[in-house]
Jmol script that loads the backbone (N, CA, C; Angstrom):
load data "model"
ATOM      1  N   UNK A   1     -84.785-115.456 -16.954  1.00  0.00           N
ATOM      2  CA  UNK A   1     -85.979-115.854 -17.685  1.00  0.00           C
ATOM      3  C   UNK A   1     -87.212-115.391 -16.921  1.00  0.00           C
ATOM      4  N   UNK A   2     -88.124-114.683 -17.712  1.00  0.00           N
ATOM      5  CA  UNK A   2     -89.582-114.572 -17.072  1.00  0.00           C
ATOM      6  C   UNK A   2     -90.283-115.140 -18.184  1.00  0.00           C
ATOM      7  N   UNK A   3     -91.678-115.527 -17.137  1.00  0.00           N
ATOM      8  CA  UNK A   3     -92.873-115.764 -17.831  1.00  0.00           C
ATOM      9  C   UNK A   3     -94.120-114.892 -17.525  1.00  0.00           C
ATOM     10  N   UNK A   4     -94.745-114.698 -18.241  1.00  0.00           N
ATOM     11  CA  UNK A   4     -95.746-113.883 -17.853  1.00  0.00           C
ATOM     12  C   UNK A   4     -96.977-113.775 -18.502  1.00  0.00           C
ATOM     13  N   UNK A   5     -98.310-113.789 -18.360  1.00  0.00           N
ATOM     14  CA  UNK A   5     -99.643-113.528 -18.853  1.00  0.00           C
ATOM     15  C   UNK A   5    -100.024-111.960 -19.301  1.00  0.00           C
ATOM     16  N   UNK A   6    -100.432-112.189 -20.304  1.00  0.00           N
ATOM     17  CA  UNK A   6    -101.137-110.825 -20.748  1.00  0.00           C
ATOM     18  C   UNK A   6    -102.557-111.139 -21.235  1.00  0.00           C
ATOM     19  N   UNK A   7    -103.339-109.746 -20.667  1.00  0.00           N
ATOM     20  CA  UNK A   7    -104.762-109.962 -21.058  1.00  0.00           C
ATOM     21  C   UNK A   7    -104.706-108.562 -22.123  1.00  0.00           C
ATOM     22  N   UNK A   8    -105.282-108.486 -23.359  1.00  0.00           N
ATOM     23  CA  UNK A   8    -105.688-107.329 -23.948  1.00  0.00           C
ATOM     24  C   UNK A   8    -106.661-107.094 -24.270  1.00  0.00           C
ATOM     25  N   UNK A   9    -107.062-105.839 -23.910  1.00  0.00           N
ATOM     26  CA  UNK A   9    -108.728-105.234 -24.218  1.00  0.00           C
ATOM     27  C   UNK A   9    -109.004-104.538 -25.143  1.00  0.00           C
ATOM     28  N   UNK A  10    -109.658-104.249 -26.034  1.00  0.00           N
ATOM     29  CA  UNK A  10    -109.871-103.327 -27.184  1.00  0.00           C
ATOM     30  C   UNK A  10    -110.371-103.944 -28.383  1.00  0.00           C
ATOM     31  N   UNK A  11    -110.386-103.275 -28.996  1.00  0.00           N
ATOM     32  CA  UNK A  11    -110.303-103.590 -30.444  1.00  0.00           C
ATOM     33  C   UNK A  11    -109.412-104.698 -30.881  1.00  0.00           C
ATOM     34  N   UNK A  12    -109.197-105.859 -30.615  1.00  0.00           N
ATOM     35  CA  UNK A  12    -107.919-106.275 -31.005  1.00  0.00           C
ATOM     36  C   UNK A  12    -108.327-107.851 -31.294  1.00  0.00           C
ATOM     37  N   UNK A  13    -109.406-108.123 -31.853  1.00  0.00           N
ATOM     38  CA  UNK A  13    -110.370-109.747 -32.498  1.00  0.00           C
ATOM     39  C   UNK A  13    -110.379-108.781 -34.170  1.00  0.00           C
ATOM     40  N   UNK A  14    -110.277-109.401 -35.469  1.00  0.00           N
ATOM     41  CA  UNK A  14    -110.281-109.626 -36.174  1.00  0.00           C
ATOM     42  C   UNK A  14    -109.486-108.377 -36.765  1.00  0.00           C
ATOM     43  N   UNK A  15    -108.105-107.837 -36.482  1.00  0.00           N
ATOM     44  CA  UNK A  15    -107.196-106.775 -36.610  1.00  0.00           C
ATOM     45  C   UNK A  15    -105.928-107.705 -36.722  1.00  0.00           C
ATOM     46  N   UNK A  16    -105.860-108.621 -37.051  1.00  0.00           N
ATOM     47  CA  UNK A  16    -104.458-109.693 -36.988  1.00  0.00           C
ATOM     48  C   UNK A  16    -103.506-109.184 -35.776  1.00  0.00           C
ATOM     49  N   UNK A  17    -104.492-108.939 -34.989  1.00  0.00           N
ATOM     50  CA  UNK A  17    -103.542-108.875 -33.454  1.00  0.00           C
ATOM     51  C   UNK A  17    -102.917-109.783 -33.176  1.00  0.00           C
ATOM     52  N   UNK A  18    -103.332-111.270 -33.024  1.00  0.00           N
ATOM     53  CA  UNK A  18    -102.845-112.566 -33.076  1.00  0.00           C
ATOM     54  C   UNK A  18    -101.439-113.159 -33.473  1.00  0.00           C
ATOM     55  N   UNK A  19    -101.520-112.730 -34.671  1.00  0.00           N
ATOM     56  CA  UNK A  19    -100.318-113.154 -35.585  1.00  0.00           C
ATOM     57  C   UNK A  19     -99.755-111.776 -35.584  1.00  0.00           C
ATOM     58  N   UNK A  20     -99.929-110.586 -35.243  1.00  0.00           N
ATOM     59  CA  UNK A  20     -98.905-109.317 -34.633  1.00  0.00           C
ATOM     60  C   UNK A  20     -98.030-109.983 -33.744  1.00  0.00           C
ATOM     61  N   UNK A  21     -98.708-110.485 -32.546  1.00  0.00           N
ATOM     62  CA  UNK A  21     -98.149-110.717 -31.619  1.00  0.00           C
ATOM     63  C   UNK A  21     -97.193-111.978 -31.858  1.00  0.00           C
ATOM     64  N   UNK A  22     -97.326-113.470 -32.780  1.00  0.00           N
ATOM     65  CA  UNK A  22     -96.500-114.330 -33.085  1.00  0.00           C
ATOM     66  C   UNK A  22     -95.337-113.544 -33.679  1.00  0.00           C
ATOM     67  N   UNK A  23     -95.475-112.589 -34.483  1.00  0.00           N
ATOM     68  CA  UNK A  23     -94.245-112.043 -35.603  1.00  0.00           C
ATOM     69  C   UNK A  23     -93.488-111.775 -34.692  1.00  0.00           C
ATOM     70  N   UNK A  24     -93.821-110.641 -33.693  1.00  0.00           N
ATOM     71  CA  UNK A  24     -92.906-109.904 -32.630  1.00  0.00           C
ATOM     72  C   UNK A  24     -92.442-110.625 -32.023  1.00  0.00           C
ATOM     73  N   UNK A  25     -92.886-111.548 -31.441  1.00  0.00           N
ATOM     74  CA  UNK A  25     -92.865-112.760 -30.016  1.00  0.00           C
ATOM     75  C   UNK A  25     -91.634-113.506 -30.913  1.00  0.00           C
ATOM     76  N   UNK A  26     -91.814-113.784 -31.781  1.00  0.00           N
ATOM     77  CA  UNK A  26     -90.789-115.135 -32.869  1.00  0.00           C
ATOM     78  C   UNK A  26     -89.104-113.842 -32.678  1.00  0.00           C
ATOM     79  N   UNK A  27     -89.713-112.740 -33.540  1.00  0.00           N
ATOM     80  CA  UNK A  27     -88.309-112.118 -33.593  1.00  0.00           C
ATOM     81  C   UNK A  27     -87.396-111.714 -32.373  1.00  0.00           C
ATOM     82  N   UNK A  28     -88.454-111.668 -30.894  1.00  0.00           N
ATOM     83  CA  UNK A  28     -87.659-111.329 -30.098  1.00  0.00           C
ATOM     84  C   UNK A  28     -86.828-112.442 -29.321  1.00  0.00           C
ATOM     85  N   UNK A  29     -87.149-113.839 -30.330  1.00  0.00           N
ATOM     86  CA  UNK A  29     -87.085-114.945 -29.629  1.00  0.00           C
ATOM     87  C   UNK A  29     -87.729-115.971 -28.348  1.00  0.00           C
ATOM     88  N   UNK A  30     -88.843-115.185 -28.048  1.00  0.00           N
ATOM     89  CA  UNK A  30     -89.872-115.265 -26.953  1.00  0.00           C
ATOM     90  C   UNK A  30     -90.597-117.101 -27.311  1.00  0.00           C
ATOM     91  N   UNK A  31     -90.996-117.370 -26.106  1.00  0.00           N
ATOM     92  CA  UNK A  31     -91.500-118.738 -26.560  1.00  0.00           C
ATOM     93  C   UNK A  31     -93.191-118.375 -25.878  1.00  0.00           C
ATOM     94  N   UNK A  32     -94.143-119.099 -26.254  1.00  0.00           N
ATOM     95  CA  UNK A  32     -95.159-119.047 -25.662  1.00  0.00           C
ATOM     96  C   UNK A  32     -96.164-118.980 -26.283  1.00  0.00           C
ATOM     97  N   UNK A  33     -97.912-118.169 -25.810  1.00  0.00           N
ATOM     98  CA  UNK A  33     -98.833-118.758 -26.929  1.00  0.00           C
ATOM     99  C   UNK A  33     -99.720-117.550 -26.968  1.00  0.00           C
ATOM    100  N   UNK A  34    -100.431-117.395 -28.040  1.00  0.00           N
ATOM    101  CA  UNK A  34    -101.482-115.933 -28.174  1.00  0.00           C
ATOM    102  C   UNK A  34    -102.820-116.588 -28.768  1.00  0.00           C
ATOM    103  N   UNK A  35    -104.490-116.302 -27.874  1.00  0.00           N
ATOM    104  CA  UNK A  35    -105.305-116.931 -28.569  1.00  0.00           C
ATOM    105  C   UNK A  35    -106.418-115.735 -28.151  1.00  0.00           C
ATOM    106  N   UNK A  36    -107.411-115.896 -28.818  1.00  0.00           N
ATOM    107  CA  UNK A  36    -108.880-115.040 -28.744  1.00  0.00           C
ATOM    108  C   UNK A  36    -109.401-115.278 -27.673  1.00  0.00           C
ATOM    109  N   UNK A  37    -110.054-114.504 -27.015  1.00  0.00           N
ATOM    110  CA  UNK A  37    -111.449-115.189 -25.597  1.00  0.00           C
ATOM    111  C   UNK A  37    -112.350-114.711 -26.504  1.00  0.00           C
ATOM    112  N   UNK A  38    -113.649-115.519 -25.767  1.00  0.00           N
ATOM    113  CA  UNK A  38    -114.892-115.218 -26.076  1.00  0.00           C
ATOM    114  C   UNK A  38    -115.476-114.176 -25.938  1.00  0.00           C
ATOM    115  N   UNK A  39    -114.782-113.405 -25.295  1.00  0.00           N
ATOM    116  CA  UNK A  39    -115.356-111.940 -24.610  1.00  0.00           C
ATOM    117  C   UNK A  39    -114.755-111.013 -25.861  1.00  0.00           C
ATOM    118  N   UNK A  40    -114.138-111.432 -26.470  1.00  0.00           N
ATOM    119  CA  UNK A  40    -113.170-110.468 -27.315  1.00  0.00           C
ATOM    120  C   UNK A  40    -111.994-109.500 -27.102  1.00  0.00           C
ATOM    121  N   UNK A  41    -111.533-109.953 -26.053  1.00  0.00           N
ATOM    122  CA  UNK A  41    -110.218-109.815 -25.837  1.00  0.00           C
ATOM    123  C   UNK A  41    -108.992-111.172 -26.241  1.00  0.00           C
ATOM    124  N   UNK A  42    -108.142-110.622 -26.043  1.00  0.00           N
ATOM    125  CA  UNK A  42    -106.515-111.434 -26.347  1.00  0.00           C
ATOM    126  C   UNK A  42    -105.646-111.977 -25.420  1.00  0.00           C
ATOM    127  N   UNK A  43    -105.658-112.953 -24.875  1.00  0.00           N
ATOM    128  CA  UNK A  43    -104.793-113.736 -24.244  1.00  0.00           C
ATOM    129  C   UNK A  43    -103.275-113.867 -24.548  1.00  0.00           C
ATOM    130  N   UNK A  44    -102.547-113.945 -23.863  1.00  0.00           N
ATOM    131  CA  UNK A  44    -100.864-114.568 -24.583  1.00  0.00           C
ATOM    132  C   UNK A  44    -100.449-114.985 -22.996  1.00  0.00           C
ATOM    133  N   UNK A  45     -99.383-115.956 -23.143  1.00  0.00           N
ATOM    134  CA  UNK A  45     -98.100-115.853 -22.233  1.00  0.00           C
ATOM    135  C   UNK A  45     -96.698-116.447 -23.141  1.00  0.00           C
ATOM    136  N   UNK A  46     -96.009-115.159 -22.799  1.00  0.00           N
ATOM    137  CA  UNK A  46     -95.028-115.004 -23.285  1.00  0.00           C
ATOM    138  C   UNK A  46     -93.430-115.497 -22.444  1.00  0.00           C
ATOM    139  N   UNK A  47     -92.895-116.070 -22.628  1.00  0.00           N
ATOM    140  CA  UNK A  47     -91.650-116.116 -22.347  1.00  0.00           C
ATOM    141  C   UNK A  47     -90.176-116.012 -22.474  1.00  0.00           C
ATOM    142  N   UNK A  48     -89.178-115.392 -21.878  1.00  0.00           N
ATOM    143  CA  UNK A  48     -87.666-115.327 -22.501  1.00  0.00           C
ATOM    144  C   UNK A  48     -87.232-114.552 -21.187  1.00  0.00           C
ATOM    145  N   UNK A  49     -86.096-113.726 -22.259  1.00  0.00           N
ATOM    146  CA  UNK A  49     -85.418-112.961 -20.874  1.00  0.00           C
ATOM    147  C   UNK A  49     -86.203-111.431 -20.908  1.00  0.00           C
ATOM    148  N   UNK A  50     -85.994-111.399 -19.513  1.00  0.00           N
ATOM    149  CA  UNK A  50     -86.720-110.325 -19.107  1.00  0.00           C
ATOM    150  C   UNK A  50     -86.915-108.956 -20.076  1.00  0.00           C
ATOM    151  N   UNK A  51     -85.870-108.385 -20.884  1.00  0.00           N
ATOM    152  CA  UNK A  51     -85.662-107.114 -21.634  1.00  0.00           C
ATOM    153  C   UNK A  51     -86.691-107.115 -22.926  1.00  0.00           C
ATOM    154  N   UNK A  52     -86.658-108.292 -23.183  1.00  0.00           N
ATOM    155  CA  UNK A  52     -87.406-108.964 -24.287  1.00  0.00           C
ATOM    156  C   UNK A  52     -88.865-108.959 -24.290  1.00  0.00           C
ATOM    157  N   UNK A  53     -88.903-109.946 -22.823  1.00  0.00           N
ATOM    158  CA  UNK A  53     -90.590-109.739 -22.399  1.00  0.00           C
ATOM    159  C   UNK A  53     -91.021-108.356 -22.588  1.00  0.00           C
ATOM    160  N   UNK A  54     -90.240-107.335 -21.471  1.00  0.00           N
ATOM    161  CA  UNK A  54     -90.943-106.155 -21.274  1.00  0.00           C
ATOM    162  C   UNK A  54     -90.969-105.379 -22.879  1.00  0.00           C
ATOM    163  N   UNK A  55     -89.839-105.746 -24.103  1.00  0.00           N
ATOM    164  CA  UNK A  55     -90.709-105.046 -25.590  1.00  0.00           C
ATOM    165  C   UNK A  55     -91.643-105.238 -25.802  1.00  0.00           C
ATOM    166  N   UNK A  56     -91.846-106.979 -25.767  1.00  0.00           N
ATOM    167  CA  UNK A  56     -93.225-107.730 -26.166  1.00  0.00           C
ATOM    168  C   UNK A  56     -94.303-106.795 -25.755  1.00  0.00           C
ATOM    169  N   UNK A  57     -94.214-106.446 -24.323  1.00  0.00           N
ATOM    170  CA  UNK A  57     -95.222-105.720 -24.033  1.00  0.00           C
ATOM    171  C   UNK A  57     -95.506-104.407 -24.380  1.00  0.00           C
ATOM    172  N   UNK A  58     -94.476-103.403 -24.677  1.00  0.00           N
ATOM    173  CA  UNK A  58     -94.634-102.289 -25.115  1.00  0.00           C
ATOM    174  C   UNK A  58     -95.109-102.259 -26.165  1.00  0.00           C
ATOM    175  N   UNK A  59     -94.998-103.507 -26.972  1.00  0.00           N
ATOM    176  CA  UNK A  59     -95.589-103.588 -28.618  1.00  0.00           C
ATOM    177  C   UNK A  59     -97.158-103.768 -28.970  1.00  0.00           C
ATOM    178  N   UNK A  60     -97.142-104.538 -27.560  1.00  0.00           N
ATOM    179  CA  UNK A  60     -98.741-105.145 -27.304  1.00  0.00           C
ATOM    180  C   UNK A  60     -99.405-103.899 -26.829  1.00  0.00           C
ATOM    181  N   UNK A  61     -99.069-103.063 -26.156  1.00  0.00           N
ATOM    182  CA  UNK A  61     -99.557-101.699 -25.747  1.00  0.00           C
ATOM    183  C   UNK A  61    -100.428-101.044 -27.144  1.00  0.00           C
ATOM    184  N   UNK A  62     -99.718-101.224 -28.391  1.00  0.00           N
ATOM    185  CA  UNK A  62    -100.253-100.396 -29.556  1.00  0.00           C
ATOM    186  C   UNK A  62    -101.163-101.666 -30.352  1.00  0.00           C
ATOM    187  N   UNK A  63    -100.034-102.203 -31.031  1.00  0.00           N
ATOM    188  CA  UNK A  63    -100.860-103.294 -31.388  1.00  0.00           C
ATOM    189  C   UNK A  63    -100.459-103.091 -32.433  1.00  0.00           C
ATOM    190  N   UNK A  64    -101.295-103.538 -33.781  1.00  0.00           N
ATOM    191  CA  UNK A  64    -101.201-103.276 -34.644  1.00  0.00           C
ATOM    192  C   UNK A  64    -101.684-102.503 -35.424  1.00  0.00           C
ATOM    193  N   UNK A  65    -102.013-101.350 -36.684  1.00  0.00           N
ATOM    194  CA  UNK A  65    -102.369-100.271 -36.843  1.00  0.00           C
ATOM    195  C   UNK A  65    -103.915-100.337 -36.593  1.00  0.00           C
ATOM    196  N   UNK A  66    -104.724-101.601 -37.285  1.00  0.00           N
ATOM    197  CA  UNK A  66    -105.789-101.404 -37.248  1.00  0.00           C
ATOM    198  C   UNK A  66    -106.431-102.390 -35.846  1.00  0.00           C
ATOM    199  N   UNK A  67    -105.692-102.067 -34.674  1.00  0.00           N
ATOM    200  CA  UNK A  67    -106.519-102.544 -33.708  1.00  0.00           C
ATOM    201  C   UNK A  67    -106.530-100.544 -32.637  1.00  0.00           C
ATOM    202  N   UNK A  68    -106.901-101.206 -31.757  1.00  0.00           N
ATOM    203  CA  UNK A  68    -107.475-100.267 -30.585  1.00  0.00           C
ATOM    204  C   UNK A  68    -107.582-100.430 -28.869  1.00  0.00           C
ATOM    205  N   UNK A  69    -106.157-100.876 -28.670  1.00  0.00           N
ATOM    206  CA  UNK A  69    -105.596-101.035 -27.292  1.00  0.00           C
ATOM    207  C   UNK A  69    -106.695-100.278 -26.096  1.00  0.00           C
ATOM    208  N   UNK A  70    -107.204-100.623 -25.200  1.00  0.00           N
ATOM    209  CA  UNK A  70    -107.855-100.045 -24.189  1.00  0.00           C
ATOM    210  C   UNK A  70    -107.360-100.545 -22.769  1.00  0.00           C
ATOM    211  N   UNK A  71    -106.736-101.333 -23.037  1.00  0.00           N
ATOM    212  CA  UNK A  71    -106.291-101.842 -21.796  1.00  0.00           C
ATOM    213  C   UNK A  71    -105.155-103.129 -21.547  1.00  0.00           C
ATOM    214  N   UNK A  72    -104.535-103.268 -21.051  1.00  0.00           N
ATOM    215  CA  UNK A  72    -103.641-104.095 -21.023  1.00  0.00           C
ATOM    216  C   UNK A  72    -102.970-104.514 -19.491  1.00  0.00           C
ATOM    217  N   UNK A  73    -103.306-106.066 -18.957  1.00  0.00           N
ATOM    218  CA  UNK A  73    -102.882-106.045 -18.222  1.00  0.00           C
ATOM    219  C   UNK A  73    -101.558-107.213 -17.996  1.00  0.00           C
ATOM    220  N   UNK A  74    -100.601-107.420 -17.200  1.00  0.00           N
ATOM    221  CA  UNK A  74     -99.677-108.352 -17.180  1.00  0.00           C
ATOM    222  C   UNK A  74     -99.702-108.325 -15.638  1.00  0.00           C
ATOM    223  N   UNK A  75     -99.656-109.761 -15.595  1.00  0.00           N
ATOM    224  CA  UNK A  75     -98.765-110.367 -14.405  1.00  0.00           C
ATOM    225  C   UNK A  75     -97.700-111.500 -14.473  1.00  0.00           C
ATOM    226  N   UNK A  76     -97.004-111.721 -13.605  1.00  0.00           N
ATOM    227  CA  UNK A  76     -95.734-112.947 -13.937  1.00  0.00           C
ATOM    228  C   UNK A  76     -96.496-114.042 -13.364  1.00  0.00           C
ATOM    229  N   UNK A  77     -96.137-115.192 -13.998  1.00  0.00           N
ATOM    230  CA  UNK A  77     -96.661-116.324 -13.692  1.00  0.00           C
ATOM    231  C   UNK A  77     -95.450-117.342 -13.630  1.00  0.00           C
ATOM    232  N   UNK A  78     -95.471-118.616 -13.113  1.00  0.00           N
ATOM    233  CA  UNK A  78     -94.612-119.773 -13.015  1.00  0.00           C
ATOM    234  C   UNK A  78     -94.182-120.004 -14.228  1.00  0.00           C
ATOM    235  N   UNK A  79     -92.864-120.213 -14.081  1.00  0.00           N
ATOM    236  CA  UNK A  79     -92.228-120.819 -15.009  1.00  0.00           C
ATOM    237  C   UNK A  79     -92.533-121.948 -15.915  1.00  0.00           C
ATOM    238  N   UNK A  80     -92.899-121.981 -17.537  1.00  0.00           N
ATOM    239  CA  UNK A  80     -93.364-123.005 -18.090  1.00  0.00           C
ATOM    240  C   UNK A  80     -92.125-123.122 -18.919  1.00  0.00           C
ATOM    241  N   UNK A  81     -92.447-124.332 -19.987  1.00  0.00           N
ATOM    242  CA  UNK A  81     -90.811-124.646 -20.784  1.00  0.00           C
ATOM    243  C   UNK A  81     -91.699-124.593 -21.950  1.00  0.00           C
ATOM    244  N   UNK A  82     -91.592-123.313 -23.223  1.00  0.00           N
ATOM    245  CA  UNK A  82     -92.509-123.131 -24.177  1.00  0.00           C
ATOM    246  C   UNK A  82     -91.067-123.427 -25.402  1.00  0.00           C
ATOM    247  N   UNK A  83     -90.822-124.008 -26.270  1.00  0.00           N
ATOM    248  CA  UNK A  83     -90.026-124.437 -27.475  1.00  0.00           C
ATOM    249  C   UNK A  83     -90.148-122.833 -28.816  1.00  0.00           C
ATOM    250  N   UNK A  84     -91.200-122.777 -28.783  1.00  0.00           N
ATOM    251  CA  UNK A  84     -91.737-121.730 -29.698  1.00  0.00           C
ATOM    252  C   UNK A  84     -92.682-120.885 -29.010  1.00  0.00           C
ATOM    253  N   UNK A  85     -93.383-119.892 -30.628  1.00  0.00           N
ATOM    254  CA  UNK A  85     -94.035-119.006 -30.188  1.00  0.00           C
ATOM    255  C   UNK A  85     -95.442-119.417 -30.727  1.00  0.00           C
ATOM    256  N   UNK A  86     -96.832-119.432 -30.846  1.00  0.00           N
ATOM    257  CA  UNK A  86     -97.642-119.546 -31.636  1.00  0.00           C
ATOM    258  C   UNK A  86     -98.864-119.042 -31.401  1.00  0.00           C
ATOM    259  N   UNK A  87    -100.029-119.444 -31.913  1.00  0.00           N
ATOM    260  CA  UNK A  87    -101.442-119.198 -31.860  1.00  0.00           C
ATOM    261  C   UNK A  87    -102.003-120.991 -31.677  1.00  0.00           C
ATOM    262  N   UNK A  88    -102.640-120.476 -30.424  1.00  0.00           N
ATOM    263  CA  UNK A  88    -103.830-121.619 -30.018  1.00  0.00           C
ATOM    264  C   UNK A  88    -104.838-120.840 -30.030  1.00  0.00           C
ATOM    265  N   UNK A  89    -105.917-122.081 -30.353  1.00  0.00           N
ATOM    266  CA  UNK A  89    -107.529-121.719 -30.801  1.00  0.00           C
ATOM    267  C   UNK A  89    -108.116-122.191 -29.794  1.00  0.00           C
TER     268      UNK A  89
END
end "model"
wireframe off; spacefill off
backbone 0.3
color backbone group
């Protein structure tokens, strides 16, 4: 099991990046949470087994058609116990 934080930069506030990231996160079975900053970037931490995480992230790399990835960063963080996947506000 990993856990891990992602920050995303770009284009990626009002492109249903958000709920991109729940669809993917749900199907890969991932537990954890995806929300907006004020700055206009994208928050998540994602959790499961490792093979999984690292799609999550390759997916988050593009995004969805109408966003505009510029940057993306991850680090692993402590282990949390997430049930699901969702969007916090």
């Amino acid at each position: 099991m990993k856990t891990i934080h992602i920050v995303v930069t770009g284009m990626v506030q009002g492109v249903g990046f958000r709920y991109f990231t729940v669809r993917r996160a749900q199907n890969l079975g991932l537990g954890g949470w995806v929300r907006n900053l004020p700055d206009g970037r994208v928050e998540a931490v994602a959790q499961g087994h490792d093979a999984d995480v690292g799609t999550l992230v390759d997916l988050l790399r593009t995004g969805p058609a109408a966003s505009d990835v510029t940057d993306l960063k991850v680090e692993e963080i402590e282990h949390e116990a997430f049930s699901m996947f969702d969007v916090r506000f």
